[in-house]
Structure formats: C-alpha cells, structure tokens
LOTORBA-472226 format. One record per residue (C-alpha): residue in three letters; z, y, x. Coordinates in nm, 4 decimals, padded with zeros to 6 digits, m for minus. Last residue first. Layout:
N
+------+----------+----------+----------+
! resn !        Z !        Y !        X !
+------+----------+----------+----------+
!  ala !        Z !        Y !        X !
...
+------+----------+----------+----------+
This chain:
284
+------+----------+----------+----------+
! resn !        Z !        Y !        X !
+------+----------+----------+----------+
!  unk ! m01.3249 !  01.6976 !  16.8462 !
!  unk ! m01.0073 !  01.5802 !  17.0555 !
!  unk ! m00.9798 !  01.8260 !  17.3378 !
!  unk ! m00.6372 !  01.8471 !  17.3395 !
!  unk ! m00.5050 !  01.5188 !  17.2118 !
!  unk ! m00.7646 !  01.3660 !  17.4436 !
!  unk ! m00.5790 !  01.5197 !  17.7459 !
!  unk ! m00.2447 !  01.4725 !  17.5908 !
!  unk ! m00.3092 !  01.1175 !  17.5733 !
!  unk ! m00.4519 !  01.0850 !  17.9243 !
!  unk ! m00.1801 !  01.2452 !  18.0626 !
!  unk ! m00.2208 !  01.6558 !  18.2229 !
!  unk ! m00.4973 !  01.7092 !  18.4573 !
!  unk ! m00.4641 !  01.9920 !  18.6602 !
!  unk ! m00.8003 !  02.1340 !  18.9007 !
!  unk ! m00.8831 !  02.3566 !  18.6089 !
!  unk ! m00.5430 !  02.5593 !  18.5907 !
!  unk ! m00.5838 !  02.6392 !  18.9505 !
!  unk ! m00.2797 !  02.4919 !  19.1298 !
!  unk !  00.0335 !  02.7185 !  19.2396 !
!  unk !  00.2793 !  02.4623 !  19.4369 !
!  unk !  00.6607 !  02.4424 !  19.3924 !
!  unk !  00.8740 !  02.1145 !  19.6024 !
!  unk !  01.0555 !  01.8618 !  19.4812 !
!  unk !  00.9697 !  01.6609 !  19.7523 !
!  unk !  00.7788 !  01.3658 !  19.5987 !
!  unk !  00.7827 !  01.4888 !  19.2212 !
!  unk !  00.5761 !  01.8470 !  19.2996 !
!  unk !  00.6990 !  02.1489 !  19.0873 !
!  unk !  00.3467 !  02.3282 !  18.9762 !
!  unk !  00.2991 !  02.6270 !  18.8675 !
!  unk !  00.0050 !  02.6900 !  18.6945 !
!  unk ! m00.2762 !  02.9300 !  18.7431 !
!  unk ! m00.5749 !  03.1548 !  18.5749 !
!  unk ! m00.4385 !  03.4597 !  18.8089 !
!  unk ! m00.3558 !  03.6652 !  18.5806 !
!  unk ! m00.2378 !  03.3933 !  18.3866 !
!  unk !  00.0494 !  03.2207 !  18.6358 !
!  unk !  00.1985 !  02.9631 !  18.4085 !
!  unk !  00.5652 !  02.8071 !  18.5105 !
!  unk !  00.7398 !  02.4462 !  18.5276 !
!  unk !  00.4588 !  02.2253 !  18.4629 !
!  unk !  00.5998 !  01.9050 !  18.6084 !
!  unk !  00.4542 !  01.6851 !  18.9409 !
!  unk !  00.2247 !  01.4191 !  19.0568 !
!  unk !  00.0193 !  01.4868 !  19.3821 !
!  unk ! m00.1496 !  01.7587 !  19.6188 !
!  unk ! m00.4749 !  01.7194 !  19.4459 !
!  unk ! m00.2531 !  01.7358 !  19.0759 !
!  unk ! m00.1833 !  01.5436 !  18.8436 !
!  unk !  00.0352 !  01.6492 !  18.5314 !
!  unk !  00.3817 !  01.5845 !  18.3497 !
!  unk !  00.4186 !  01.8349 !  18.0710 !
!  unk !  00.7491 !  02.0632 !  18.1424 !
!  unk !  00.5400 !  02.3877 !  18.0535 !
!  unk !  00.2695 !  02.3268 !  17.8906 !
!  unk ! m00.0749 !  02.2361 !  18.0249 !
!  unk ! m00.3388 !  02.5441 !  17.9787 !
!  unk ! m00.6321 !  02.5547 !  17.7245 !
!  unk ! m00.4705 !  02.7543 !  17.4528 !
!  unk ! m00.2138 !  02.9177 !  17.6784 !
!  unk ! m00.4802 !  03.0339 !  17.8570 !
!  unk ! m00.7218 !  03.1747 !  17.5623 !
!  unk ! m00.4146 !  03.2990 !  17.4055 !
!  unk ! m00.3279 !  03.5107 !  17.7119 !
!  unk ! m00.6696 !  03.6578 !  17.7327 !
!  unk ! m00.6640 !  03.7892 !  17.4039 !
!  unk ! m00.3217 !  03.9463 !  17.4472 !
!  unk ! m00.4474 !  04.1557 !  17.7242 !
!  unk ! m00.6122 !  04.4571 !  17.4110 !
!  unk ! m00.2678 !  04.4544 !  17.2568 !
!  unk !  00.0042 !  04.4190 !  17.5493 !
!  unk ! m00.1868 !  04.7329 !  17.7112 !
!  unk ! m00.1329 !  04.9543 !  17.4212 !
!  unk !  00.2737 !  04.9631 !  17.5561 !
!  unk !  00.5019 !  04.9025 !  17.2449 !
!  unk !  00.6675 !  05.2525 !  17.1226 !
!  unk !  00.8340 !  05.5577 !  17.3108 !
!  unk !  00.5401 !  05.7237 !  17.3555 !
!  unk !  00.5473 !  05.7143 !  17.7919 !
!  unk !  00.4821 !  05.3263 !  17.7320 !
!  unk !  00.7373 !  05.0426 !  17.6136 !
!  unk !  00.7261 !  04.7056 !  17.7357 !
!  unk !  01.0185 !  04.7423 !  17.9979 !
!  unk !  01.2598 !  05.0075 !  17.8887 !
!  unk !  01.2602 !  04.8203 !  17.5452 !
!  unk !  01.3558 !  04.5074 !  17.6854 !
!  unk !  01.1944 !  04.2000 !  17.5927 !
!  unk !  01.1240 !  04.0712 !  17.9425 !
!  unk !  00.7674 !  03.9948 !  17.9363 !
!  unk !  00.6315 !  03.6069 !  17.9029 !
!  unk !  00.3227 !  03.7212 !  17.7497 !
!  unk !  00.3249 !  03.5467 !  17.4392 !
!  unk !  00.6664 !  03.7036 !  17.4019 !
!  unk !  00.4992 !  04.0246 !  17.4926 !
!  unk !  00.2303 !  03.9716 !  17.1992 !
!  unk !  00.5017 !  03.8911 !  16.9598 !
!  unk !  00.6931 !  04.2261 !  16.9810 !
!  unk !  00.3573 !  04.3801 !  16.8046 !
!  unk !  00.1270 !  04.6116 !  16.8617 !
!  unk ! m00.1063 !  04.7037 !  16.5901 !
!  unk ! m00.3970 !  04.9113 !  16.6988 !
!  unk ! m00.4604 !  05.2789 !  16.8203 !
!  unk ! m00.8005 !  05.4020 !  16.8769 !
!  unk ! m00.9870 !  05.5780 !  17.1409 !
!  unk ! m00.8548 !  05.4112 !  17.5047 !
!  unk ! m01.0797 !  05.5505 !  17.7560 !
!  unk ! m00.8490 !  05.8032 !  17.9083 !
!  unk ! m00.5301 !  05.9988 !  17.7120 !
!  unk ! m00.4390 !  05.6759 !  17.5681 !
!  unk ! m00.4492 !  05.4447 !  17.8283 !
!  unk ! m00.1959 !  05.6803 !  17.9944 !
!  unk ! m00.2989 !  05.7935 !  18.3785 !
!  unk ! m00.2217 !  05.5037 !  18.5947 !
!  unk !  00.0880 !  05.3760 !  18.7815 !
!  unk !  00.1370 !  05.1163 !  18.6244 !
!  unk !  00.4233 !  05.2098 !  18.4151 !
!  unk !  00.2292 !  05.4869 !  18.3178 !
!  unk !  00.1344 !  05.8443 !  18.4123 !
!  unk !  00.1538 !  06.1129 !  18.1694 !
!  unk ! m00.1064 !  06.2685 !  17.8797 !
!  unk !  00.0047 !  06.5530 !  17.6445 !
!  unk ! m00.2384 !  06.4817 !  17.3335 !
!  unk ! m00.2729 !  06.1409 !  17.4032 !
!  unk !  00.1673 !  06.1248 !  17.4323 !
!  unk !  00.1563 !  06.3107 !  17.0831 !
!  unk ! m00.0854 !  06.0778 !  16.9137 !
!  unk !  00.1560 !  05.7974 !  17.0006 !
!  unk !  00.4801 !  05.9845 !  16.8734 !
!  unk !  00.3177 !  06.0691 !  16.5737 !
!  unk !  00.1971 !  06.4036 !  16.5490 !
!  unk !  00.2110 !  06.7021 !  16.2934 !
!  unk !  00.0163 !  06.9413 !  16.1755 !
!  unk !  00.0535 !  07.3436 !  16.1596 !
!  unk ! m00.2494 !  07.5231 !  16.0994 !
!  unk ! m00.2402 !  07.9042 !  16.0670 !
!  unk ! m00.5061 !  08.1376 !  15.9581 !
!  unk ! m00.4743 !  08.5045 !  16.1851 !
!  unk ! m00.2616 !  08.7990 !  16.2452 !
!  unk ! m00.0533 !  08.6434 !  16.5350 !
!  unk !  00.3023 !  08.7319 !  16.3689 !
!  unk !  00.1783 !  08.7359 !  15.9858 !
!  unk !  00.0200 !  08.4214 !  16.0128 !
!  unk !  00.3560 !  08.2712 !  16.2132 !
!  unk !  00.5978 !  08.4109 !  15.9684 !
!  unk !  00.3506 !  08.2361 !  15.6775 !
!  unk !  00.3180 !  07.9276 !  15.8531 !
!  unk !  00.6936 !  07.9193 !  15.9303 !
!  unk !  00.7577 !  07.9607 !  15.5462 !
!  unk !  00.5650 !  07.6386 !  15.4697 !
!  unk !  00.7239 !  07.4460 !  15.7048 !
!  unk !  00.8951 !  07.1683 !  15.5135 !
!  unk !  00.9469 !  06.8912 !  15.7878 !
!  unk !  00.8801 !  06.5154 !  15.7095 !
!  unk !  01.0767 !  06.3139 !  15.9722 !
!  unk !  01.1444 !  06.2937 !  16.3842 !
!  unk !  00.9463 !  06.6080 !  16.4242 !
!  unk !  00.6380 !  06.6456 !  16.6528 !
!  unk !  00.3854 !  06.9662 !  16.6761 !
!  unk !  00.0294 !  07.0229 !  16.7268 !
!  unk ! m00.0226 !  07.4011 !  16.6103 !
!  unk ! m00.3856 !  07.5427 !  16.5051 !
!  unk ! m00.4796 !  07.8691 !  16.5490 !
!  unk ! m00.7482 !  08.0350 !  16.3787 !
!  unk ! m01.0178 !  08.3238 !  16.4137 !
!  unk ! m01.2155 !  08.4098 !  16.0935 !
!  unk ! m01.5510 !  08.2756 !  16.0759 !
!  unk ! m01.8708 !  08.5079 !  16.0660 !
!  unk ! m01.8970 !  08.6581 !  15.6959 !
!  unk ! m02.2176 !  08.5849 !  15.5430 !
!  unk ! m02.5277 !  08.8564 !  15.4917 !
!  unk ! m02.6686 !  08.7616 !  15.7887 !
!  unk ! m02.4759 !  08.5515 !  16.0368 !
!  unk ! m02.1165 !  08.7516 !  16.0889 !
!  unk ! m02.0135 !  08.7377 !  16.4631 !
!  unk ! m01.7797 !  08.4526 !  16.5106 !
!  unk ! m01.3799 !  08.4634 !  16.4552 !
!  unk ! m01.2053 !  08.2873 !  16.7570 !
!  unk ! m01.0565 !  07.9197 !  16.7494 !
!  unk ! m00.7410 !  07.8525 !  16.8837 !
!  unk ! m00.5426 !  07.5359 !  16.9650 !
!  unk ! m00.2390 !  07.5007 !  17.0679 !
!  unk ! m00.0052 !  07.2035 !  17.1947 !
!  unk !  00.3319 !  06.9840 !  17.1797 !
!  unk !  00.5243 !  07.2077 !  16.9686 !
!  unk !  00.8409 !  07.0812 !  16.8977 !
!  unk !  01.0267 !  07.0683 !  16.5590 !
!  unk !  01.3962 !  07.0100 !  16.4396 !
!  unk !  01.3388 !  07.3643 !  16.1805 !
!  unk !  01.5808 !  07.6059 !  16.2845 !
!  unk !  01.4120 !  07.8792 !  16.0938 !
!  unk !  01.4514 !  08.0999 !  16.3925 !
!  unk !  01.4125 !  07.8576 !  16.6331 !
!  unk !  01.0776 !  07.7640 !  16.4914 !
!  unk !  00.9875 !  08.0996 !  16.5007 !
!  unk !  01.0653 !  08.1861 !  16.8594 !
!  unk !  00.8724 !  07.8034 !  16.9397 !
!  unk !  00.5887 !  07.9094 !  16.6793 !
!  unk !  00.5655 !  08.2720 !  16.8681 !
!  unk !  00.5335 !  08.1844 !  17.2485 !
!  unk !  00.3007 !  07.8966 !  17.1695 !
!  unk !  00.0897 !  08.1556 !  16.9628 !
!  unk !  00.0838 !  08.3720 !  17.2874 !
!  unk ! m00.0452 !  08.1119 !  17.5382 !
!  unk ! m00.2979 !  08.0000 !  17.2972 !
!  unk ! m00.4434 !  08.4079 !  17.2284 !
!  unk ! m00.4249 !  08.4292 !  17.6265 !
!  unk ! m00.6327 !  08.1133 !  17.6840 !
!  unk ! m00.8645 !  08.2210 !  17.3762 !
!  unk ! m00.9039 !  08.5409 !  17.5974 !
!  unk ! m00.9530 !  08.3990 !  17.9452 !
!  unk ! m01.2120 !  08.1612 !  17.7653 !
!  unk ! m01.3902 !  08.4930 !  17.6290 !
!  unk ! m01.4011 !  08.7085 !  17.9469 !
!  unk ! m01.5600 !  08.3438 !  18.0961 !
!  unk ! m01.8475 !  08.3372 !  17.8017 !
!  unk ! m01.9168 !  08.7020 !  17.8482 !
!  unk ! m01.9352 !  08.6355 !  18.2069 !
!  unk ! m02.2203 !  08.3630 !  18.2371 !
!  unk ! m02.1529 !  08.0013 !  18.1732 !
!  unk ! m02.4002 !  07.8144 !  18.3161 !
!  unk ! m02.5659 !  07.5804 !  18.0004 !
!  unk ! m02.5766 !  07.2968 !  17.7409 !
!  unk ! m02.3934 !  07.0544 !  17.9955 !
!  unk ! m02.5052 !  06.7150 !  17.8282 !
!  unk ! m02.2760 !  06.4399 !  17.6375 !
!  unk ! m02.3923 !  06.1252 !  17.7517 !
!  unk ! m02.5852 !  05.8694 !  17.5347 !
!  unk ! m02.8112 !  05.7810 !  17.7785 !
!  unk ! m02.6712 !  05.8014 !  18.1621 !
!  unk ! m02.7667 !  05.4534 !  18.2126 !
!  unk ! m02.5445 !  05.3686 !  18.5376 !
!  unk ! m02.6718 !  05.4150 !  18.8946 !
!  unk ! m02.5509 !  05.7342 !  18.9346 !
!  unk ! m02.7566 !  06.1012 !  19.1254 !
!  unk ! m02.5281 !  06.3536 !  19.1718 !
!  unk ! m02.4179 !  06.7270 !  19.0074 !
!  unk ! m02.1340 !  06.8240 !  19.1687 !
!  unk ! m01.7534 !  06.7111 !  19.0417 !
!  unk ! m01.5163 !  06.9016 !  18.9814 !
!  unk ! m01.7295 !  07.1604 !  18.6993 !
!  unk ! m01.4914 !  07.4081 !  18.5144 !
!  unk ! m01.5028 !  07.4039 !  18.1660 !
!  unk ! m01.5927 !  07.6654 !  17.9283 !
!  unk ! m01.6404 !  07.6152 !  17.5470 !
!  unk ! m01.9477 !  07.5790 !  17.2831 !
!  unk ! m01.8519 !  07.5637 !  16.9130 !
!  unk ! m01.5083 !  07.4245 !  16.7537 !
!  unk ! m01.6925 !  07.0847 !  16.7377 !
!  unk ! m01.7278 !  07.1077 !  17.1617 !
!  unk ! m02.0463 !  07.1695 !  17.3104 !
!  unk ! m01.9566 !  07.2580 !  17.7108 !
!  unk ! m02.0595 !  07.5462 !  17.8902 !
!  unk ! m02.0168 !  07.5109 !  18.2350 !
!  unk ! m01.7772 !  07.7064 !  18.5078 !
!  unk ! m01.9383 !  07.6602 !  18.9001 !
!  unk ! m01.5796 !  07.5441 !  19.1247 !
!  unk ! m01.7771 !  07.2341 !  19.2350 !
!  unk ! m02.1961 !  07.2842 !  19.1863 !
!  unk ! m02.3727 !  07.2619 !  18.8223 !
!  unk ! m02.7192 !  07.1599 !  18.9125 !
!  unk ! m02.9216 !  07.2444 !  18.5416 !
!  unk ! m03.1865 !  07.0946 !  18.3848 !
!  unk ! m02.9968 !  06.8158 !  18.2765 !
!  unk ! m02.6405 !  06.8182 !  18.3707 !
!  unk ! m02.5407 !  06.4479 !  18.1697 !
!  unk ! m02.1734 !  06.4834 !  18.1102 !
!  unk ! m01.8614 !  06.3344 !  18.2358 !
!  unk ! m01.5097 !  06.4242 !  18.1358 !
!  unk ! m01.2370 !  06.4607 !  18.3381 !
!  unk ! m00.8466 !  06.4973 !  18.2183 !
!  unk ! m00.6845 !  06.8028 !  18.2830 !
!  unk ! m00.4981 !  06.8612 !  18.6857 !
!  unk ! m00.6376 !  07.2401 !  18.6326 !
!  unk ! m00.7484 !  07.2163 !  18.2225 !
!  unk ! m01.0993 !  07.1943 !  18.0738 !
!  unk ! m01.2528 !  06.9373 !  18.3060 !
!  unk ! m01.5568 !  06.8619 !  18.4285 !
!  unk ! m01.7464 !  06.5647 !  18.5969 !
!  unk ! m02.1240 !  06.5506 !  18.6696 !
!  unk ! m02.3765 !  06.3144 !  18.6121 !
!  unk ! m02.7436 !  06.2334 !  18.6973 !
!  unk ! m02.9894 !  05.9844 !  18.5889 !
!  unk ! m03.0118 !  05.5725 !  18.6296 !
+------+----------+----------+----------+
C-alpha cells in the first residue's frame, strides 16, 4: 500500500503512474519526471491518493517543476514543432516516400567542468514502405535546425505505439498501454480461434495481425484441448445431443439436443462425451 499519482506528457497522452513521495502533486500542478534524455515536465491528472497495490518498483516524481523547468518544456515543444515543420518541407523536397510520425529533441546541457555539456539533438521517427537513402536529408535538416540529426525508421507496429489509436474493441491500442514487446502472430492463431479470416477483421490500427490473437491463444488451446469436438455425440443434464459449436470465453459448448432438435449452451465440465472417447482423452 503507498501513494500514486497519474501524469501525462501530452493533453489526451497516455498516463503514467508514479510513486509522489515527499511531495502532494495536485491536478493541473506540472512534475518533473526522470526520463533517459534527463528530467522532463509532465502535467499531474491525477492527485496524489492513497492505493491499495504495492507501490514498490514505481517510477517516483523527482520534484515540482518550478519556472525555469516550464520556460524550458515550452521551448523543446517549440524546437519539436519546428523540426516537424522542416523534415516534412525537406522530405518533399527530396521527394523521398517518407512520413514523419514524431520528434524528439534533446537540448544541449551546461558544460560540467572542463567537458563540453551535450549538444542539443533532434531525433525523427519516420515510416517508409522500403529502405530509404536519406543521407542528404540529414544534412539539409542539420543545417536547417542547426543541430545533430537522427532520422530512424519504424515498422508499421512500432509506428502505431508511437502514435497510439483506439482498437477494434474499443480500447486504447495494446501497444501504446501495457503491452511492451511484440511477438509472432500468426494466421493460425485466428483459425484456432474461429475468427473470420479477413484482413479487415483480425488486423489492428498497424495494418498487421491484432497482438490480442497472440497472448488469448493460450487459453484457446487449453479449451480445445480438453473440450468435446464438434459433431462428437455427448450427454448432457438436459439429455443426449451433438457438439455443434464451442463458446470459449465463456468455457461452453453448444449443444444441439436429439429429442427436439433443439440448441442449448452447457458448461464444458457438465458434458460427457462416449466412454471411449472419454478414456481416449484422458488415457495416462
């Protein structure tokens, strides 16, 4: 048990929760935020509170940001907005089949000593249906925003975590929430599903298999594994009848009764297939 509060770095951006610790962040307060480009400001949506989960292990809110810290947000906001402006003008230009899905920018630091501080760079998310050569847009796009230039390139899948969306389901994207790593998907695992193999169907905002179909698939196996099959003759408490459908969601069969002719759902553990198929099943 401990306290949380949510924050976000974007208006409508995705929320992350972080241990407040000495300090009582209130709704609309702007936070400091330890990010691996350095410390950033995020504004706080949800006040400080007392949770019943273990809050160990939980990022923690490293400070109020005061306004130094806010002049420089509005500034790395401005420097982002800018660099957009330039790579899409540029990308035009060298009519390169690119799209810029975000920026990042990271400003030079006060020198520490005798080193150098960090020089200020911008780093370009973009998406391209193959291999593009842009090592003359880096160099326009240095010389344009006076600064190092990254350019790197997305897949498809990387692209829709980067930009988020609403699923099929009505949800924020897997991807751009919990889920942290991509896995094989494969066509197989919404045949084992019983989904309509149309692309419009099982696909998700990326344009490829839904991430869904992967980490449900296990739970489909272990049904199908332990469920009649479809047109095996069972018992049931409302009589004897076929297996003409599987309900896994709900751990269920369908049932089409012999007397009447009739459909029934019956939990999968109150069916009883034949004796023989029975032992065959659970033979050790």
């Amino acid at each position: 048990m401990g306290m949380l509060c949510a924050v976000t770095f974007n208006r409508y951006g995705k929320l992350y929760y972080l241990d407040p610790g000495e300090f009582r962040p209130r709704v609309g307060d702007k936070v400091l935020v330890a990010t691996d480009d350095g410390p950033e400001v995020a504004d706080c949506v949800w006040a400080a509170e007392w949770s019943d989960e273990d809050t160990t292990g939980f990022p923690k809110v490293i400070g109020i940001a005061s306004p130094d810290d806010v002049t420089r947000d509005e500034l790395i906001r401005q420097r982002k907005a800018e660099a957009r402006v330039a790579a899409n003008r540029l990308i035009r230009e060298h009519q390169l089949p690119m799209k810029v899905i975000a920026v990042d920018h990271v400003p030079g630091g006060p020198a520490d000593g005798d080193e150098p501080g960090p020089s200020p760079r911008t780093t370009v998310y973009f998406t391209a249906p193959h291999r593009v050569d842009f090592r003359s847009l880096v160099r326009d796009l240095g010389a344009t925003l006076r600064c190092r230039v990254e350019l790197r390139q997305l897949s498809a899948r990387d692209s829709a975590k980067v930009q988020g969306g609403i699923g099929s389901c009505g949800r924020d994207l897997c991807c751009s929430t919990f889920l942290t790593e991509f896995e094989p998907v494969s066509i197989r695992m919404a045949k084992e599903q019983d989904l309509p193999l149309n692309p419009m169907r099982i696909s998700g905002a990326c344009g490829r298999l839904m991430c869904c179909l992967k980490y449900e698939h296990p739970m489909y196996q272990d049904f199908h594994g332990n469920a009649p099959a479809i047109g095996e003759q069972v018992s049931t408490p409302e009589g004897e009848g076929r297996v003409v459908g599987h309900s896994v969601p709900r751990d269920a069969v369908v049932i089409r009764l012999a007397a009447d002719g009739s459909r029934t759902v019956c939990p999968k553990a109150s069916v009883c297939g034949s004796r023989k198929a029975y032992e065959d099943r659970y033979a050790v």
